[in-house]
Backbone as a printed PyTorch tensor [residue, N CA C, xyz], in Angstrom:
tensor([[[-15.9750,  21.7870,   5.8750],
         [-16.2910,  21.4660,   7.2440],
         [-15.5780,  20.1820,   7.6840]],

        [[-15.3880,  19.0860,   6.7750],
         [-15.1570,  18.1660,   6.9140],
         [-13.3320,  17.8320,   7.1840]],

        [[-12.4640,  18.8780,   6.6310],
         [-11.1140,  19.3030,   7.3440],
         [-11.2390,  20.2550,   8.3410]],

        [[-12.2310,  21.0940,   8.8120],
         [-12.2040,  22.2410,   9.8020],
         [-12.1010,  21.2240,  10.7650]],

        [[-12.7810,  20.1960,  11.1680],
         [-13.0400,  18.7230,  11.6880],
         [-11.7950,  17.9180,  12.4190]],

        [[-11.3040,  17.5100,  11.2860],
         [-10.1330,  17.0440,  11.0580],
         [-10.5090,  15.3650,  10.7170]],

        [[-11.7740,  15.2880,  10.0020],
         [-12.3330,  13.9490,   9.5180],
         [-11.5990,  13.7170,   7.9480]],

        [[-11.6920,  12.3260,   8.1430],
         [-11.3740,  11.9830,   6.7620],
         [-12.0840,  11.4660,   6.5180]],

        [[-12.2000,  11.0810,   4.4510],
         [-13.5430,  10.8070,   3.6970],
         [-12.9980,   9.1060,   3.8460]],

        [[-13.9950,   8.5860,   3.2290],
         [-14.3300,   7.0130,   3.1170],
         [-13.2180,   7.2250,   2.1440]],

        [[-12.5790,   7.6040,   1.0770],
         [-11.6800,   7.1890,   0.2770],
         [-10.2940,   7.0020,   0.6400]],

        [[ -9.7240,   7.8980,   1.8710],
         [ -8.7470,   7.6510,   3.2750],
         [ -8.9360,   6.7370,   4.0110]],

        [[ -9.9550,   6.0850,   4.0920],
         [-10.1100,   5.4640,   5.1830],
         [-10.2030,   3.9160,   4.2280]],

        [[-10.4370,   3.6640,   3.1160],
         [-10.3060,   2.4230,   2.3130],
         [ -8.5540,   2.2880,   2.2420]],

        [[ -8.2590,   2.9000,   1.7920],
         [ -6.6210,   3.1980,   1.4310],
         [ -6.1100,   3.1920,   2.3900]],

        [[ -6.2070,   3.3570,   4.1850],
         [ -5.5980,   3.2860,   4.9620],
         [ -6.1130,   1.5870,   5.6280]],

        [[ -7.3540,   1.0490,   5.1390],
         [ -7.2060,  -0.3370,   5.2920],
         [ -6.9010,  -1.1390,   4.2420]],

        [[ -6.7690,  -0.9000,   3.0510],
         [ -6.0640,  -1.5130,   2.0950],
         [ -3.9850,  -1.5360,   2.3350]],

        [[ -3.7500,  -0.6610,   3.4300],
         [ -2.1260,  -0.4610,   3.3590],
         [ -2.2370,  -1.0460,   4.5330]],

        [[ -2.8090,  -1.0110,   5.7810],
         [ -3.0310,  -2.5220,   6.9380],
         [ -2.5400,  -3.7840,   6.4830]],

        [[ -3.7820,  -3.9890,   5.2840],
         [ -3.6870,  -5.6740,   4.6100],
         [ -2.5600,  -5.5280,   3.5300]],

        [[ -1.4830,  -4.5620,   3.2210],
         [ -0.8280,  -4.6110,   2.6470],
         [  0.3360,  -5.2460,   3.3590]],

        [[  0.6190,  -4.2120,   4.2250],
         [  1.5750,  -4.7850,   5.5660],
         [  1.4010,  -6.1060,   6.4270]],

        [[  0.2230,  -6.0430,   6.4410],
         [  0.5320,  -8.1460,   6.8950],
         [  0.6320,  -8.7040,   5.7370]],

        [[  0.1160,  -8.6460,   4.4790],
         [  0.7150,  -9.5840,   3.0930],
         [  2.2470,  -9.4030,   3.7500]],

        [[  2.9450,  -8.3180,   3.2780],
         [  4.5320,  -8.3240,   3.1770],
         [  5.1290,  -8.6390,   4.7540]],

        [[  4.4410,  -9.1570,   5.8330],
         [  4.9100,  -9.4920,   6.7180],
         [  4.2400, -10.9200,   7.0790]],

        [[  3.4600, -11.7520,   6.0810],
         [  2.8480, -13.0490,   6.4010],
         [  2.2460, -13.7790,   7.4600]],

        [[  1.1640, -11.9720,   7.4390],
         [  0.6100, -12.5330,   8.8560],
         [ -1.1720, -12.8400,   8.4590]],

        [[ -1.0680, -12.9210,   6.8420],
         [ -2.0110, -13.5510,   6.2550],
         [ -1.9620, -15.0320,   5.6020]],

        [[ -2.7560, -15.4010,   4.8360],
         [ -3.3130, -17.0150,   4.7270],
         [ -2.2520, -17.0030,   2.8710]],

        [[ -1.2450, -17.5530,   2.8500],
         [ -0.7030, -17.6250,   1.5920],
         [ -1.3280, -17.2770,   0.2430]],

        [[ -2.6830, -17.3730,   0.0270],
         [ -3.1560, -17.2100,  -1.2530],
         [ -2.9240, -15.7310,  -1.2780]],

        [[ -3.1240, -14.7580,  -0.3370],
         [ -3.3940, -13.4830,  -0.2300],
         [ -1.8960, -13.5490,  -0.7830]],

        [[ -0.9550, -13.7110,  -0.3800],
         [  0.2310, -13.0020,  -0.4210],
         [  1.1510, -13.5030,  -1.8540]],

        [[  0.3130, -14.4220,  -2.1410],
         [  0.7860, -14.8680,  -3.4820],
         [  0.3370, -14.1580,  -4.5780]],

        [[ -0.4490, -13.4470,  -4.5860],
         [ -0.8860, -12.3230,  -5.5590],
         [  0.3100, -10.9010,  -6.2210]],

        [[  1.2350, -10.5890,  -4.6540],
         [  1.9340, -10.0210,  -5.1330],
         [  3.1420,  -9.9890,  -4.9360]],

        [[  4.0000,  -9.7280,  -6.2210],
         [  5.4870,  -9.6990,  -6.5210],
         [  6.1300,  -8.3070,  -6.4770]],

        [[  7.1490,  -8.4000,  -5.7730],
         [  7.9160,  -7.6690,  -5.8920],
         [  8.3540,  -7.2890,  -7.2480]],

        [[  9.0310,  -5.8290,  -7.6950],
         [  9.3840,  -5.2820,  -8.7410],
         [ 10.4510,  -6.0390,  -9.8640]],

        [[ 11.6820,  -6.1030,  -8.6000],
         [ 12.7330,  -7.3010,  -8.9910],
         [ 12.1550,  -8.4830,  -9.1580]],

        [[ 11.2490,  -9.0370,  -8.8570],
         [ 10.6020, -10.4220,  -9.5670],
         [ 10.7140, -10.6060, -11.1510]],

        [[ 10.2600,  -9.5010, -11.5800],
         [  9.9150,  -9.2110, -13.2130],
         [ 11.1490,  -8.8680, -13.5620]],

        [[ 12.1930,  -8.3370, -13.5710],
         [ 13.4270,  -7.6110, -13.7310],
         [ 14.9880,  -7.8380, -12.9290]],

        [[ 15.5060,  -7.4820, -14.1290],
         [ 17.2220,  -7.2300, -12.7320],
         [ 17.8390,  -6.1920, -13.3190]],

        [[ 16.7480,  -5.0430, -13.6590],
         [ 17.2720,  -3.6390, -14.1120],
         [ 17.4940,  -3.4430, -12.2550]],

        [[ 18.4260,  -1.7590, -12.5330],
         [ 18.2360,  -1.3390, -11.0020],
         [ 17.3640,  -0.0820, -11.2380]],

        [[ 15.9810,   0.0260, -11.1830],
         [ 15.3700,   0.9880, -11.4290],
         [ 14.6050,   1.5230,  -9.8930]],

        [[ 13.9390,   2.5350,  -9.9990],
         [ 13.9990,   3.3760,  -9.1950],
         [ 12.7370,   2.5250,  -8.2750]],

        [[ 11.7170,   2.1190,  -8.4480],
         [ 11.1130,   0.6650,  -8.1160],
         [ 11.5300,  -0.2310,  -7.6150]],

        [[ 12.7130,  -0.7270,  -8.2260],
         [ 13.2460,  -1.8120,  -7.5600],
         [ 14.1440,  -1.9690,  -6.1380]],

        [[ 14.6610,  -0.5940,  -6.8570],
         [ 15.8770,  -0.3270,  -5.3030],
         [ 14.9690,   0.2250,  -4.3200]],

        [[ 13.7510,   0.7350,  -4.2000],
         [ 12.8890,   1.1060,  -3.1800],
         [ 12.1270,  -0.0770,  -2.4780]],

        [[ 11.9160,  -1.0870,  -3.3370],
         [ 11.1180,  -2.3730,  -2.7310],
         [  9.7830,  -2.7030,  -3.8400]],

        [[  9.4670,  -1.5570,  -4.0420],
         [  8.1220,  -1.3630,  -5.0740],
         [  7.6360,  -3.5220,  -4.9870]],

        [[  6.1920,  -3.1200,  -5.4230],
         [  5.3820,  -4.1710,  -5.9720],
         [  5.0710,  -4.0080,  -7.2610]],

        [[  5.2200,  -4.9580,  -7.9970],
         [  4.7950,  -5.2800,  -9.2800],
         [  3.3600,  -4.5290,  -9.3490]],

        [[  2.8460,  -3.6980,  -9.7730],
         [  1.1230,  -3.4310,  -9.7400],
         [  0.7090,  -4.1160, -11.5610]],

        [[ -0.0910,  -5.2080, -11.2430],
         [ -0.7410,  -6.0430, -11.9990],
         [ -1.9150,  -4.8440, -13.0840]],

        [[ -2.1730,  -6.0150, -14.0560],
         [ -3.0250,  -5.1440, -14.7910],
         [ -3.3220,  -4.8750, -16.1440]],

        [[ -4.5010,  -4.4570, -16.3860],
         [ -4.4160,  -3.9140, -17.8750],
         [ -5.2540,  -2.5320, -17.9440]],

        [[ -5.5260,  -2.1820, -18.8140],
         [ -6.4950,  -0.5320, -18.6320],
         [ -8.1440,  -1.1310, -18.2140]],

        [[ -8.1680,  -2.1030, -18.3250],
         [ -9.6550,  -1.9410, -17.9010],
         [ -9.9730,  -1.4670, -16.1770]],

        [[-11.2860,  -0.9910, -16.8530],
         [-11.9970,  -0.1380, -15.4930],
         [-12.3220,  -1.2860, -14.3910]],

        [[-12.4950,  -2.1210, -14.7670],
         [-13.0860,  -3.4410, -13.0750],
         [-11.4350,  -3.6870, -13.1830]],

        [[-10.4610,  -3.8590, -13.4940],
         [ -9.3540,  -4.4070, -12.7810],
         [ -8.7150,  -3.6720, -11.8480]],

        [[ -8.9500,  -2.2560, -11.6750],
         [ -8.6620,  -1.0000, -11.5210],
         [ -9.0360,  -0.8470,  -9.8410]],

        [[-10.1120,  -1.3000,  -9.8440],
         [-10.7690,  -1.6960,  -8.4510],
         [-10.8650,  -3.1940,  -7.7190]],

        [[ -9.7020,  -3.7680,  -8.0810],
         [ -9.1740,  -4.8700,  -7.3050],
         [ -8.5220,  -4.6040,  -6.5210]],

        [[ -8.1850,  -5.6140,  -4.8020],
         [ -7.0810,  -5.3600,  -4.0620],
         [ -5.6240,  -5.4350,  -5.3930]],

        [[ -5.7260,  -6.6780,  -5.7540],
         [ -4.0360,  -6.4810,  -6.4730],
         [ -3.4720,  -5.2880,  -7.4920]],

        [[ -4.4190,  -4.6710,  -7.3370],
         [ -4.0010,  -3.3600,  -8.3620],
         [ -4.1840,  -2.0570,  -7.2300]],

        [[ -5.0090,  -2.2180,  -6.7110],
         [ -5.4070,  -0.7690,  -5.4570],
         [ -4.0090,  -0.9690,  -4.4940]],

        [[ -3.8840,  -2.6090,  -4.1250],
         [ -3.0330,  -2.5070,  -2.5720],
         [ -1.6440,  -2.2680,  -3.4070]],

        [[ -1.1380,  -3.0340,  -4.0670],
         [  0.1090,  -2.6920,  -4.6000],
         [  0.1870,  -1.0600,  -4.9310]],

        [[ -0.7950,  -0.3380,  -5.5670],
         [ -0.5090,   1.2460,  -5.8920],
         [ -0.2520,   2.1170,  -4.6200]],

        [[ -1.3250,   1.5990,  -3.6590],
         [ -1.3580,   2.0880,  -2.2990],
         [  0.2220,   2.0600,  -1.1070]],

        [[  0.1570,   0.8420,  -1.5620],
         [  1.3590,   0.2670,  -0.5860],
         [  2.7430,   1.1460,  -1.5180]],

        [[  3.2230,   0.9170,  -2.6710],
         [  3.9950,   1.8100,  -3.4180],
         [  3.9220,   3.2900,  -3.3350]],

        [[  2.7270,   3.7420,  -2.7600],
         [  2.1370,   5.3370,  -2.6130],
         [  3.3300,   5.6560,  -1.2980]],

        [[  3.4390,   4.3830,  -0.4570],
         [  3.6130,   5.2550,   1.0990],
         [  5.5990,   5.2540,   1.2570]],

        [[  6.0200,   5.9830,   1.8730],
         [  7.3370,   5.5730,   1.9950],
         [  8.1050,   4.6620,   2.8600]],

        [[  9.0850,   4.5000,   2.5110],
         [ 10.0560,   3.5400,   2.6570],
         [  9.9340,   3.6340,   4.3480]],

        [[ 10.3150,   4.4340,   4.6830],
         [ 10.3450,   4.3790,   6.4140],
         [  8.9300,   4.1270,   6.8800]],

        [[  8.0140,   4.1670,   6.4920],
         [  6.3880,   3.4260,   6.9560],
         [  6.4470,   2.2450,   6.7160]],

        [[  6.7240,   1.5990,   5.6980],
         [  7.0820,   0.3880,   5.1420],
         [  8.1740,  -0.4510,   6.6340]],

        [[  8.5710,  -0.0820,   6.8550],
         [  9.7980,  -0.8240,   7.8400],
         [  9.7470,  -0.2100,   8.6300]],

        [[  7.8160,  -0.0550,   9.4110],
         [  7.7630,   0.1060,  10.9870],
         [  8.1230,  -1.6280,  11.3530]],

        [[  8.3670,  -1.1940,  12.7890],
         [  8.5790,  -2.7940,  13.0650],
         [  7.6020,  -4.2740,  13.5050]],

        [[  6.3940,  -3.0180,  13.7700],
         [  5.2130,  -3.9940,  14.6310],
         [  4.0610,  -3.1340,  13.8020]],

        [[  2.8440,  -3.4180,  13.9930],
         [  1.0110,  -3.6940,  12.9750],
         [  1.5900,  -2.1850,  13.2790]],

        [[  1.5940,  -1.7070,  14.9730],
         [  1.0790,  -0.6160,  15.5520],
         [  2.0080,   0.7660,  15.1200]],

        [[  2.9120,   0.1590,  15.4720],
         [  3.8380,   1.2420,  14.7820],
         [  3.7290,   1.7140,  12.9020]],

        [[  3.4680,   0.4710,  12.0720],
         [  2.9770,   0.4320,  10.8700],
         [  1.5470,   1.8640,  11.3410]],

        [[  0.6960,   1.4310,  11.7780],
         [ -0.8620,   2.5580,  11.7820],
         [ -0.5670,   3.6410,  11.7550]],

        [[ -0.1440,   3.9100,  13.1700],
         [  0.6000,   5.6020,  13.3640],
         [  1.3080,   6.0780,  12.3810]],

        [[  2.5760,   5.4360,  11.9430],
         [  2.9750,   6.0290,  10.5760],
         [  2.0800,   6.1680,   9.8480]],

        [[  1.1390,   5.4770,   9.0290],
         [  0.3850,   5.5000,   7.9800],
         [ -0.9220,   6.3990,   7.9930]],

        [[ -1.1890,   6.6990,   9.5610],
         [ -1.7080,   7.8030,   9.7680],
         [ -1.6260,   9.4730,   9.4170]],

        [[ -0.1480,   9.3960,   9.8540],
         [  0.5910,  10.7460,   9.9920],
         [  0.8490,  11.0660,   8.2020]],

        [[  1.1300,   9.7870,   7.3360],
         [  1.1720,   9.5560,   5.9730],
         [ -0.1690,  10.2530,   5.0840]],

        [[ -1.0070,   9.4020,   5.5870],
         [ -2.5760,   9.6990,   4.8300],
         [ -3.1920,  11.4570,   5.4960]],

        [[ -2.9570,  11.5660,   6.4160],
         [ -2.8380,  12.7770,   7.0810],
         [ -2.3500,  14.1200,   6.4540]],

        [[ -1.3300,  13.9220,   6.3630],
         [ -0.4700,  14.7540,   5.4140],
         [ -0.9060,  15.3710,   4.1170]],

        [[ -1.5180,  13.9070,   3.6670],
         [ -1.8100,  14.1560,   2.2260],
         [ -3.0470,  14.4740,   2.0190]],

        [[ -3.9270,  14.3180,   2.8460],
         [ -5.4940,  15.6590,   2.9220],
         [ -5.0350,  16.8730,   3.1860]],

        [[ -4.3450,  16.8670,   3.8600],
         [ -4.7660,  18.5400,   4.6410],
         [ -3.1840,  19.2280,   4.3120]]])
């Protein structure tokens, strides 16, 4: 019922505000501590791997289950989830709509 709808669950709708606050980190329209959390791929490396030449974020971490459910491990996976042309809308708004049509896609 809930796609007959065209609703999405709370787990779309975390992930589509976790890739919001992803996009102002990588556009510094947050408070520095936030954005100091995450590194780019090439930070760690100067392989040319398939990560790096895309932009990718470092996603932090170890196997445990509580690190798993941090922004620095969720937003980096999230933000790495979406593509390159969502990534380099030019303004918040144009960023949404893409990321809409993105998360969209991938329910239904």
């Amino acid at each position: 019922m809930v796609k007959c709808l065209g609703w999405v669950d709370a787990h779309t709708k975390l992930k589509y505000a976790r890739c919001i606050l992803m996009y102002k980190i990588k556009h510094d329209m947050v408070p520095g501590y936030l954005s100091s959390s995450f590194v780019p791929v090439t930070a760690g490396h100067s392989y040319n791997t398939r990560g790096a030449s895309r932009g990718d974020l470092f996603v932090t971490g170890g196997p445990r289950t509580a690190h798993k459910r941090t922004l620095g491990y969720l937003g980096a996976i999230d933000w790495n989830s979406l593509p390159v042309e969502t990534w380099q809308a030019p303004s918040l708004g144009k960023f949404k709509s893409k990321c809409v049509q993105v998360l969209l896609q991938s329910l239904f």
